[in-house]
LOTORDREN-631537 format. One record per residue: x, y, z of N, C-alpha, C, O in turn. Coordinates in steps of 0.1 Angstrom, whole numbers, padded with zeros to 4 digits, always signed. Example, Ala and Ser with C-alpha at 12.3 -4.5 7.8 and 13.67 -1.06 7.14 Angstrom:
<sites>
+0132-0057+0078+0123-0045+0078+0132-0033+0078+0142-0033+0085
+0128-0022+0071+0137-0011+0071+0129+0000+0079+0134+0011+0080
</sites>
This chain:
<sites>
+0902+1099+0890+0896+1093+0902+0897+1078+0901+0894+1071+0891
+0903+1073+0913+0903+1058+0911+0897+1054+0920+0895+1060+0931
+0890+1037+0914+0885+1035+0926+0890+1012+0929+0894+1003+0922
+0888+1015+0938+0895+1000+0946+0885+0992+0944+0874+0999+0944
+0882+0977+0942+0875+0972+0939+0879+0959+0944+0888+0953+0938
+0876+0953+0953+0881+0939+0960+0872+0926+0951+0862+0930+0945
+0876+0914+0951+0873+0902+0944+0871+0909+0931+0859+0909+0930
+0877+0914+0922+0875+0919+0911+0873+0907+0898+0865+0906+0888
+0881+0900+0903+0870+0886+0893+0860+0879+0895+0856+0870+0888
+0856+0882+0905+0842+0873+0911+0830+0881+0911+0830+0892+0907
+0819+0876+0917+0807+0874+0916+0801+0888+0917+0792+0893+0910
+0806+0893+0926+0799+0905+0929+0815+0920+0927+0813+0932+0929
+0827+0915+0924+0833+0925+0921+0835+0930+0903+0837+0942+0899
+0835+0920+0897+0834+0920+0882+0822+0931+0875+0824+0940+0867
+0812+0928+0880+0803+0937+0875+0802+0946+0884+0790+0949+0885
+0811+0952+0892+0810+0964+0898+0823+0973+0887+0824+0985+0882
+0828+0964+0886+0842+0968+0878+0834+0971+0863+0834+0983+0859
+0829+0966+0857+0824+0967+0846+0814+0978+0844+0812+0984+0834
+0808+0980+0857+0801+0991+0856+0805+1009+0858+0799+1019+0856
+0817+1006+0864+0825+1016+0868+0834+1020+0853+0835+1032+0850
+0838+1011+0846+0842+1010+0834+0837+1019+0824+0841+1029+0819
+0823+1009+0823+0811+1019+0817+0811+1035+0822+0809+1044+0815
+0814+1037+0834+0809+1052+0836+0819+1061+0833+0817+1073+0835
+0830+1055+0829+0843+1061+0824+0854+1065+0839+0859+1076+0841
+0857+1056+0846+0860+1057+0862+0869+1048+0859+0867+1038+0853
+0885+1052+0866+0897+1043+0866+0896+1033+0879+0894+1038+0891
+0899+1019+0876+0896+1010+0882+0910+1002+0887+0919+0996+0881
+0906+1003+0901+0923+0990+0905+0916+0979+0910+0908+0979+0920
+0921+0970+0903+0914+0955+0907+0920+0945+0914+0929+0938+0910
+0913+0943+0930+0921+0933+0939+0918+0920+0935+0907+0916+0934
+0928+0914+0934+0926+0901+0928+0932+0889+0939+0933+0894+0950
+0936+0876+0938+0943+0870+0946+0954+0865+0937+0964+0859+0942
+0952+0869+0921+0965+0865+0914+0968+0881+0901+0962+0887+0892
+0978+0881+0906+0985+0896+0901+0985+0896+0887+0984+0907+0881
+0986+0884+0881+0986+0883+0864+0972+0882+0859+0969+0884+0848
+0964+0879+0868+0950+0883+0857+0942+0893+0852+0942+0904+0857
+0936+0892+0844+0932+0898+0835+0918+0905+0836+0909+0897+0835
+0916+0917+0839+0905+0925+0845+0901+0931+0831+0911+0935+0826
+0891+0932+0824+0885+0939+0816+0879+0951+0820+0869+0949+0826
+0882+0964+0819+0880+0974+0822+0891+0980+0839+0890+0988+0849
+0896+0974+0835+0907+0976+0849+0918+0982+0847+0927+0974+0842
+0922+0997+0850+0939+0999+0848+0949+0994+0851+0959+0992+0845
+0946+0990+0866+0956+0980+0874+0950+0970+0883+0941+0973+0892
+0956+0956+0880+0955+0950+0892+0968+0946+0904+0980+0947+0905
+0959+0941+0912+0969+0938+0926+0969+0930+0934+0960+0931+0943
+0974+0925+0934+0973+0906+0947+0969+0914+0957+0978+0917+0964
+0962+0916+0958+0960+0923+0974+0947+0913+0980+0937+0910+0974
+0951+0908+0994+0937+0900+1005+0936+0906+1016+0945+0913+1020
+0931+0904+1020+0921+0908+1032+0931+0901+1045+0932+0909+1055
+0935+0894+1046+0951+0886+1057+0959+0894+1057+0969+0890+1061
+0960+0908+1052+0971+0916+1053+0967+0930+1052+0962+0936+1042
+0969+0937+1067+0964+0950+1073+0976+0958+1064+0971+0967+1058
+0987+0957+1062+0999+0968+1052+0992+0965+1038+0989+0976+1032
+0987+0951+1032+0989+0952+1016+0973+0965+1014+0972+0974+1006
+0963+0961+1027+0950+0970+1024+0953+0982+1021+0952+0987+1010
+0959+0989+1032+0962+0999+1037+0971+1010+1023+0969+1021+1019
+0980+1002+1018+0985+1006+1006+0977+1009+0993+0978+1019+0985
+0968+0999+0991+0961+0994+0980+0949+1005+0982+0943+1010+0972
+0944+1012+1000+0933+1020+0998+0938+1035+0996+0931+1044+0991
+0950+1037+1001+0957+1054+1003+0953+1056+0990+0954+1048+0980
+0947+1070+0993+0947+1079+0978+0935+1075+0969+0933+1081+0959
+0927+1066+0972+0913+1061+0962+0907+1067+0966+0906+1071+0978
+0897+1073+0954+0883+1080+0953+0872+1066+0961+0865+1069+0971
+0872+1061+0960+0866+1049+0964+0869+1035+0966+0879+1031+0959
+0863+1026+0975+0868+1014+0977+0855+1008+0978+0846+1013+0984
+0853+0992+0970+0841+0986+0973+0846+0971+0979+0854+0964+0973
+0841+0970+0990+0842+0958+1001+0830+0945+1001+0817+0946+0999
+0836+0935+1003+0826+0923+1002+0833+0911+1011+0844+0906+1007
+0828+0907+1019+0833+0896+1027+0834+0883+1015+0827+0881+1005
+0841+0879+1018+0841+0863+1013+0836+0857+1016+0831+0861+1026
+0830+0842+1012+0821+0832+1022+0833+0824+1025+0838+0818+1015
+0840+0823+1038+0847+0812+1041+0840+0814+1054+0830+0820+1057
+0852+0805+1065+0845+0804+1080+0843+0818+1086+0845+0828+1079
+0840+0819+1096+0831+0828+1104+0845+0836+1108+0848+0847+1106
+0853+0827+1115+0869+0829+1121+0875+0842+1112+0876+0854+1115
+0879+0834+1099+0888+0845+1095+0876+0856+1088+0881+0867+1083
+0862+0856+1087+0854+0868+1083+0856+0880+1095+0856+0892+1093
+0857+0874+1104+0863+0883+1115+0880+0893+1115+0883+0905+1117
+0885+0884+1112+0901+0884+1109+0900+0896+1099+0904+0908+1101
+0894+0892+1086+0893+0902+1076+0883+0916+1081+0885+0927+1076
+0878+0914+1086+0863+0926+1091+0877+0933+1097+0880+0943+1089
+0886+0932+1107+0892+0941+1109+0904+0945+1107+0909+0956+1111
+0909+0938+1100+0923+0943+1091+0915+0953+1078+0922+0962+1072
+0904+0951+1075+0895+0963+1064+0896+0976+1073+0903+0986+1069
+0888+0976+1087+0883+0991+1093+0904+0990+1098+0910+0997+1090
+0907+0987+1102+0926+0989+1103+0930+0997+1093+0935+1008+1094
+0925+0989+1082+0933+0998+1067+0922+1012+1063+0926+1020+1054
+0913+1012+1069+0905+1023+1063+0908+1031+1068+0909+1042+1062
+0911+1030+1084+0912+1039+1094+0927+1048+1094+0929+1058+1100
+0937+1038+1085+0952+1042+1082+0950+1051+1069+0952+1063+1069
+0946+1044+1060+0944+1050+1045+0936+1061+1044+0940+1069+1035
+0925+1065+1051+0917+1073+1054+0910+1075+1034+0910+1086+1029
+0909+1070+1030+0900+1066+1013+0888+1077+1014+0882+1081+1025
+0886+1080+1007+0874+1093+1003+0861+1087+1008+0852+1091+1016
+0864+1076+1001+0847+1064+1002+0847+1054+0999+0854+1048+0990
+0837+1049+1008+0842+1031+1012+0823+1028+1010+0813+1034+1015
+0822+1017+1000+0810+1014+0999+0810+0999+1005+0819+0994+0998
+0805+0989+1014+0806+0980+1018+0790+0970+1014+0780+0976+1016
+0789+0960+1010+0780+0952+1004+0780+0940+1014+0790+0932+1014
+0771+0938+1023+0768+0932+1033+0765+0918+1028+0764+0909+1036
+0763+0915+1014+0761+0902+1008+0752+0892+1012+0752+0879+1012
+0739+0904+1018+0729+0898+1029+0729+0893+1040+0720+0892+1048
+0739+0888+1042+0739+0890+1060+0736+0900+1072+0737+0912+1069
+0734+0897+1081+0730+0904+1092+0733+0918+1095+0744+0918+1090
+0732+0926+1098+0741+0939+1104+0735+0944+1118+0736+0955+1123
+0728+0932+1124+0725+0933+1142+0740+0929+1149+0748+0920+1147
+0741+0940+1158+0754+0935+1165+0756+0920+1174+0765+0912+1176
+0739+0919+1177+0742+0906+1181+0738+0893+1174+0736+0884+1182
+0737+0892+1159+0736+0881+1149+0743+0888+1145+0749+0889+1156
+0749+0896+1138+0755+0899+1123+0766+0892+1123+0771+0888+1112
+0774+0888+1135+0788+0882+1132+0799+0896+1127+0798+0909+1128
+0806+0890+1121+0817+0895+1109+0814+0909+1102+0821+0919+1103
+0798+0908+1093+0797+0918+1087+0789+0929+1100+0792+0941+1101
+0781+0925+1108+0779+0941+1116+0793+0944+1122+0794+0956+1123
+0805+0936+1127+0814+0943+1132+0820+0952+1119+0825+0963+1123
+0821+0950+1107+0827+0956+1101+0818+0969+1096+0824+0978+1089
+0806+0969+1099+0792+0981+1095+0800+0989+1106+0809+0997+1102
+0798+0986+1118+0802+0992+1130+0815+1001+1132+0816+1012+1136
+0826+0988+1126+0841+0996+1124+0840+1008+1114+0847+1018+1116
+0827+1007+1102+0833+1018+1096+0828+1032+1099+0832+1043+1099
+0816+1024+1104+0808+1042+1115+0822+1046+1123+0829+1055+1118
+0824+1039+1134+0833+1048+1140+0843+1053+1136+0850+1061+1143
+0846+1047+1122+0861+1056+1118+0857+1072+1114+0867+1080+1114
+0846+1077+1110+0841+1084+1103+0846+1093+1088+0847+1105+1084
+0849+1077+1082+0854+1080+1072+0836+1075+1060+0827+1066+1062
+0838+1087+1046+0823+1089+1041+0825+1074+1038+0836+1069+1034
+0810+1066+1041+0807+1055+1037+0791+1048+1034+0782+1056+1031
+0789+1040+1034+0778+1036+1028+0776+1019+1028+0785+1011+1025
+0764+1015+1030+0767+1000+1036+0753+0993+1023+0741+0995+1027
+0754+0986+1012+0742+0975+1005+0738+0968+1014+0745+0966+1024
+0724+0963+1012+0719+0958+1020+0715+0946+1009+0706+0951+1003
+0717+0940+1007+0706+0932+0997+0701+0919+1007+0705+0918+1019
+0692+0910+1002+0687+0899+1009+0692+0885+1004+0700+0877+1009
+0684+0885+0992+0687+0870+0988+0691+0875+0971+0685+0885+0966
+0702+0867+0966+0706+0868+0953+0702+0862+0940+0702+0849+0941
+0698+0865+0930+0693+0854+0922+0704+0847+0916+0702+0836+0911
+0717+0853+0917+0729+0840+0915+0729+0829+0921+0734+0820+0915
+0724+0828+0933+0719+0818+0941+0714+0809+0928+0720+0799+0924
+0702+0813+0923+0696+0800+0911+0702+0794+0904+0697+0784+0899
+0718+0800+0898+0722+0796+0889+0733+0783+0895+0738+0775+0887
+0736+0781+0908+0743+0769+0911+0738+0750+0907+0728+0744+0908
+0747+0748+0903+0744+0734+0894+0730+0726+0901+0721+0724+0893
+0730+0724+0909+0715+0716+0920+0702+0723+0919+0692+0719+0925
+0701+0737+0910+0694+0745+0911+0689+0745+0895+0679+0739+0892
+0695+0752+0888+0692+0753+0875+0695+0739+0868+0690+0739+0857
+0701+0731+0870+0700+0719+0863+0687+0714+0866+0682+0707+0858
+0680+0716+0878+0669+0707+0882+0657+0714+0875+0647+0708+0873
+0658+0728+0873+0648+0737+0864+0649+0728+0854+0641+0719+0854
+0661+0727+0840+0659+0719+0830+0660+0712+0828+0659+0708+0816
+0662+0700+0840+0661+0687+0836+0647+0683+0838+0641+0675+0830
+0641+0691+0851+0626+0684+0856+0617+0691+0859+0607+0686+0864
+0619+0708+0857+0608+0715+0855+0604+0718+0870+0592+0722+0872
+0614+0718+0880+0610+0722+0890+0624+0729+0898+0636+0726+0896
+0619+0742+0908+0630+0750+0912+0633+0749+0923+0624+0752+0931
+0646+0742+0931+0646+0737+0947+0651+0752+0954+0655+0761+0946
+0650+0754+0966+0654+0761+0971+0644+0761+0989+0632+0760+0993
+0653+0763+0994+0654+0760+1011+0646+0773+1018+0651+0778+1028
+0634+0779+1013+0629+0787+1015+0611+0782+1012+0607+0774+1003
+0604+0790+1023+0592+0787+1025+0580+0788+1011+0578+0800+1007
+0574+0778+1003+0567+0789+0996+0557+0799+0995+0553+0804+0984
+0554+0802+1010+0549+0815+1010+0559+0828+1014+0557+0840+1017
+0570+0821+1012+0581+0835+1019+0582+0846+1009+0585+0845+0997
+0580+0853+1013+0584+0867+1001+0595+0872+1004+0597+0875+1016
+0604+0874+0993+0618+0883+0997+0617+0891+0986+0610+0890+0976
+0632+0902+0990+0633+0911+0981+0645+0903+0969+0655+0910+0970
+0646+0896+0962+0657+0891+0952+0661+0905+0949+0653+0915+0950
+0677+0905+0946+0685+0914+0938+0697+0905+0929+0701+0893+0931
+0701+0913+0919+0712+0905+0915+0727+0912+0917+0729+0924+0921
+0735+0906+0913+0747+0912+0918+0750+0925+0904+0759+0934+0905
+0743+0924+0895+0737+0937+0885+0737+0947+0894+0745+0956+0896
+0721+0942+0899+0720+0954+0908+0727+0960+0914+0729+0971+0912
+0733+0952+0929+0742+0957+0936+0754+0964+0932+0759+0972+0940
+0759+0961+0916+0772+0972+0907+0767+0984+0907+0774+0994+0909
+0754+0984+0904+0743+0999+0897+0742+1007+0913+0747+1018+0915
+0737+1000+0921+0738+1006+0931+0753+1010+0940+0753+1020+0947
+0763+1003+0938+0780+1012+0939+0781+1020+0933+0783+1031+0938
+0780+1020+0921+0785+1029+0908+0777+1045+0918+0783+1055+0922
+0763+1041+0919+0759+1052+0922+0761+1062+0940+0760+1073+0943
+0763+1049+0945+0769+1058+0960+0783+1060+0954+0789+1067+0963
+0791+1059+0946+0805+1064+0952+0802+1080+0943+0810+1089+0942
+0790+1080+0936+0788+1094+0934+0780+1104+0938+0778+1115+0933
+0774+1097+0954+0762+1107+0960+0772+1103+0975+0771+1094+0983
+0782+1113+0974+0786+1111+0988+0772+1116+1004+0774+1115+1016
+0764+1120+1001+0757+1126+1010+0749+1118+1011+0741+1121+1019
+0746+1104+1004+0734+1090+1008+0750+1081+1019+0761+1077+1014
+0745+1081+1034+0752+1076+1042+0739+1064+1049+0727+1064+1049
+0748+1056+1056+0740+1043+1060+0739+1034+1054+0749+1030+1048
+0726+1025+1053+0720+1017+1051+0712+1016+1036+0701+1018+1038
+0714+1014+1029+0707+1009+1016+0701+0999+1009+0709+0993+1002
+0689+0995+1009+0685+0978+1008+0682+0982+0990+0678+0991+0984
+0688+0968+0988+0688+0965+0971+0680+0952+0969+0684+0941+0971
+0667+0956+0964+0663+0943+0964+0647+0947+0956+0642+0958+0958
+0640+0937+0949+0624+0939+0943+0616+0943+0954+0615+0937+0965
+0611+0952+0950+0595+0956+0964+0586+0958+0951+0588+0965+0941
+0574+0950+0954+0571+0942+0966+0575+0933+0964+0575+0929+0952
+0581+0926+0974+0587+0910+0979+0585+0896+0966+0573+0892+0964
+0590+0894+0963+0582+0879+0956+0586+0864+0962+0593+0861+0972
+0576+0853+0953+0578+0843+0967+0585+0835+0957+0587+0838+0946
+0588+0824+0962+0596+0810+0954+0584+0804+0943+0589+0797+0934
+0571+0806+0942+0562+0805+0928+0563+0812+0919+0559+0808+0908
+0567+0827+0920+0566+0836+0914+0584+0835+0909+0586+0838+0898
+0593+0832+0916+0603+0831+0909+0603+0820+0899+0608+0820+0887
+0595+0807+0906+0594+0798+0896+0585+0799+0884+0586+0790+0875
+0575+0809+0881+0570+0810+0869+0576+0821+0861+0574+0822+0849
+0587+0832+0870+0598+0840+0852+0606+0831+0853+0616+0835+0848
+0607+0817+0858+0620+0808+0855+0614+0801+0840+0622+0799+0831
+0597+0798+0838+0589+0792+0833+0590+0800+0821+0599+0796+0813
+0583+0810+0818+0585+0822+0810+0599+0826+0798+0600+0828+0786
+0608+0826+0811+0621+0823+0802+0622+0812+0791+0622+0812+0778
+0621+0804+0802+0627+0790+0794+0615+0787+0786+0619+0783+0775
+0602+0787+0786+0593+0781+0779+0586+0770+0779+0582+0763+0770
+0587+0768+0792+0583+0754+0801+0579+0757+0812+0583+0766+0818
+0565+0747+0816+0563+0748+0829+0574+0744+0841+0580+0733+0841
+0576+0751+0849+0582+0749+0862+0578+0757+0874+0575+0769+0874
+0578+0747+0886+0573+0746+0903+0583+0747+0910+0593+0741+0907
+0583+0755+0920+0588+0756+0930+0585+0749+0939+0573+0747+0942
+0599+0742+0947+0599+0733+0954+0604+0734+0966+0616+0730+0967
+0599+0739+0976+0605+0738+0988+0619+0722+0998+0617+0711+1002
+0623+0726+0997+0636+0718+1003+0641+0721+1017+0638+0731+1023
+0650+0707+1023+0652+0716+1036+0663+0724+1034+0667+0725+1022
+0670+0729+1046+0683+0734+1050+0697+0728+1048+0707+0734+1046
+0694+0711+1050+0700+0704+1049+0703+0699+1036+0714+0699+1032
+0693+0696+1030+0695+0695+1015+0703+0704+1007+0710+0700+0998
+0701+0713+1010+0706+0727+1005+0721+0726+1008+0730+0728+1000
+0723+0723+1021+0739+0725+1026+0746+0709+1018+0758+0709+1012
+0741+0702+1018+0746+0693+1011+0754+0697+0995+0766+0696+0992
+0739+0702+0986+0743+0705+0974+0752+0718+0972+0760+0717+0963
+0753+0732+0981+0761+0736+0981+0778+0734+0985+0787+0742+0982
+0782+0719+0994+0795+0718+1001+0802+0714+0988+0813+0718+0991
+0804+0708+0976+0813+0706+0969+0816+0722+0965+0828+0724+0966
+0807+0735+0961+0811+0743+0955+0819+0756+0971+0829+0763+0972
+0813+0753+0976+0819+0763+0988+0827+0760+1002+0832+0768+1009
+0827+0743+1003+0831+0733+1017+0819+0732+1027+0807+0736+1028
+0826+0727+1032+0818+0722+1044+0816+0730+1053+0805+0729+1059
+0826+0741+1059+0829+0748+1070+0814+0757+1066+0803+0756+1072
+0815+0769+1054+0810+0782+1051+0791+0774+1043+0781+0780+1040
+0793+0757+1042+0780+0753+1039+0772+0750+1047+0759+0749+1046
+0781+0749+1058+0769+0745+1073+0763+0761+1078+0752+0763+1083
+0772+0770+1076+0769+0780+1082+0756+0792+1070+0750+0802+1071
+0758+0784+1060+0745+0790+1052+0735+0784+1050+0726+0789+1044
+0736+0770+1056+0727+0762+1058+0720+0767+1073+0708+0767+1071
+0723+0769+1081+0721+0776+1094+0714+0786+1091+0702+0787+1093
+0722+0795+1086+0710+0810+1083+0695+0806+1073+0685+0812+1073
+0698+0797+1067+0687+0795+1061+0676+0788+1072+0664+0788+1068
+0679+0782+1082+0673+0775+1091+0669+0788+1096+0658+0793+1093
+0677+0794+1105+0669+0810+1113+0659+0813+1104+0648+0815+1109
+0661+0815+1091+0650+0824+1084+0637+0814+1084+0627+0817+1079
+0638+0804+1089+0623+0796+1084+0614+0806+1093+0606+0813+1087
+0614+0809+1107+0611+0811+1114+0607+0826+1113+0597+0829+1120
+0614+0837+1104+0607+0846+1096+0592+0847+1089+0585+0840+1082
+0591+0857+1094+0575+0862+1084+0580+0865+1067+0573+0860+1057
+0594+0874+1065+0595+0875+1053+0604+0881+1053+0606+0888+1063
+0613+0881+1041+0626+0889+1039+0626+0898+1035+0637+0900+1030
+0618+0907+1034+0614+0923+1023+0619+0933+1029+0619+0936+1041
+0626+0942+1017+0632+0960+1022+0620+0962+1021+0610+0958+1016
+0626+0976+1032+0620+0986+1035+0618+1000+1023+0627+1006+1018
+0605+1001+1022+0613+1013+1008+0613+1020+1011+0608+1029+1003
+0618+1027+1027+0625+1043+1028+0633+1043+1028+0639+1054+1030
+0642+1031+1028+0662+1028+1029+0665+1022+1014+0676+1017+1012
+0655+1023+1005+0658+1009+0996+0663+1023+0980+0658+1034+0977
+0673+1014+0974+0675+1021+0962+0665+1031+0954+0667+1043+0953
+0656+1023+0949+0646+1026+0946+0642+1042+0951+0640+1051+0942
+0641+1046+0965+0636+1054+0965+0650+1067+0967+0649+1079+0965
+0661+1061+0972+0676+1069+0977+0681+1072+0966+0684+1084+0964
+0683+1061+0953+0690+1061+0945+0686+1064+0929+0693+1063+0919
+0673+1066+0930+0663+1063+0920+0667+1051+0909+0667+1054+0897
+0671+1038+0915+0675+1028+0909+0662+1012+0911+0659+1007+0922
+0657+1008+0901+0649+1002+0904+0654+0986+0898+0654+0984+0886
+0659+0975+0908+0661+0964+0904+0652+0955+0894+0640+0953+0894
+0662+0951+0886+0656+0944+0877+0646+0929+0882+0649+0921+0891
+0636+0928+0873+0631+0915+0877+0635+0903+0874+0641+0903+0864
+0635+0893+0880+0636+0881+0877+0638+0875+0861+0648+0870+0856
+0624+0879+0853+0631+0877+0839+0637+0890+0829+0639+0889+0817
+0639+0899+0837+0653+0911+0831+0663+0900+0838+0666+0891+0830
+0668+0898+0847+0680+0896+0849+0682+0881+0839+0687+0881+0828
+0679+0874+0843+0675+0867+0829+0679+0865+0817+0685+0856+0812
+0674+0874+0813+0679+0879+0797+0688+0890+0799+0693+0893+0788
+0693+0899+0811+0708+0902+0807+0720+0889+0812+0732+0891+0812
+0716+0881+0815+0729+0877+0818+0728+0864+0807+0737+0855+0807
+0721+0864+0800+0722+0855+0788+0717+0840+0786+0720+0834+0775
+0711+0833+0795+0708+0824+0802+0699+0817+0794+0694+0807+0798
</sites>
């Protein structure tokens, strides 16, 4: 059984790969450079999302395929949303697990990722869509965790009474690993802590960890888009600076727990200081 694995060195394809590894599952790793080096990967393959033949090749014949938009502009998230349902719809793949990377999946916000929810319902090829909210990878960017240890306080562009569901991209592996083996869990899947926690409560297992007091600090949108454009640009930093602005105006970002792992998958996301101490921090 093989299964397809896109950004295989990055953030959220690596430890999908590693986890698949672990389950003893042959792995082809989409990369954007053909010579690197996948730990736990039989094969890799330059294969991107700008090319409806290379998908379409790379998906024929997989037990599975796991999908993730990129953060670049909105333009080509579109471009790629449908050279994906193109190539799924050609390759016809056993199962297609798609990780929405918290973005929207309303047809009229979602952009990019509800057209691509949408493309894969109608192909009706077996599939399955993560839902997660906010990532705790998110904390570990330089403006973020440097400002935990240098000054004891945690920034982030969210209300401090907002409660969300955090997941990590842990989670979201644990939760692939396990749809590409329950073909009969179809839809929607939210990956994320219930009950909700708020930006204090993240800021005291940040405290806990490290062994220091630290505060959560509310910041704006703008601030935020600033410290994120060296690592991501300008184009894809205004536009998550944006979504962060829509959400002020939310009550709260929390799964639902009749769609949520937890209760579909019997998978329970790790907390703030588990994830923590597995990722070595």
């Amino acid at each position: 059984m093989t299964y397809v694995i896109h950004g295989a060195t990055g953030a959220q394809g690596a430890p999908v790969v590693a986890a698949l590894a672990a389950a003893g599952k042959a792995v082809t790793a989409l990369t954007r450079n053909a010579d690197a080096v996948v730990d736990g990967a039989q094969r890799v393959a330059a294969v991107g999302y700008g090319s409806t033949a290379e998908l379409t090749e790379a998906y024929r014949g997989a037990d599975g395929v796991f999908v993730h938009l990129p953060v670049v502009s909105e333009e080509d998230r579109q471009t790629y949303a449908r050279n994906i349902v193109a190539a799924v719809r050609a390759a016809r793949p056993a199962r297609v697990v798609f990780s929405t990377s918290g973005a929207p999946t309303d047809p009229e916000t979602g952009g990019a990722t509800a057209a691509l929810v949408s493309g894969l319902a109608d192909i009706g090829v077996s599939h399955a869509v993560i839902a997660p909210t906010f990532y705790l990878e998110n904390l570990l960017m330089p403006y973020v965790i440097d400002t935990v240890r240098e000054r004891g306080v945690l920034p982030y562009p969210i209300r401090v009474d907002f409660p969300a569901s955090w997941a990590s991209h842990l989670d979201v592996a644990d939760a692939v690993v396990a749809l590409f083996d329950r073909p009969d869990i179809t839809g929607v899947v939210s990956v994320g802590q219930f009950p909700a926690i708020t930006g204090p409560d993240l800021a005291e297992a940040f405290g806990a960890h490290f062994v220091q007091d630290v505060v959560f600090e509310q910041i704006t949108p703008e601030q935020f888009r600033r410290s994120v454009t060296p690592l991501i640009g300008e184009g894809p930093a205004a536009d998550v600076a944006g979504a962060y602005a829509a959400m002020s105006t939310l009550p709260d970002r929390s799964i639902t727990p009749e769609n949520s792992a937890q209760k579909l998958l019997g998978i329970t996301p790790r907390t703030t200081g588990q994830w923590l101490t597995d990722i070595g921090l």
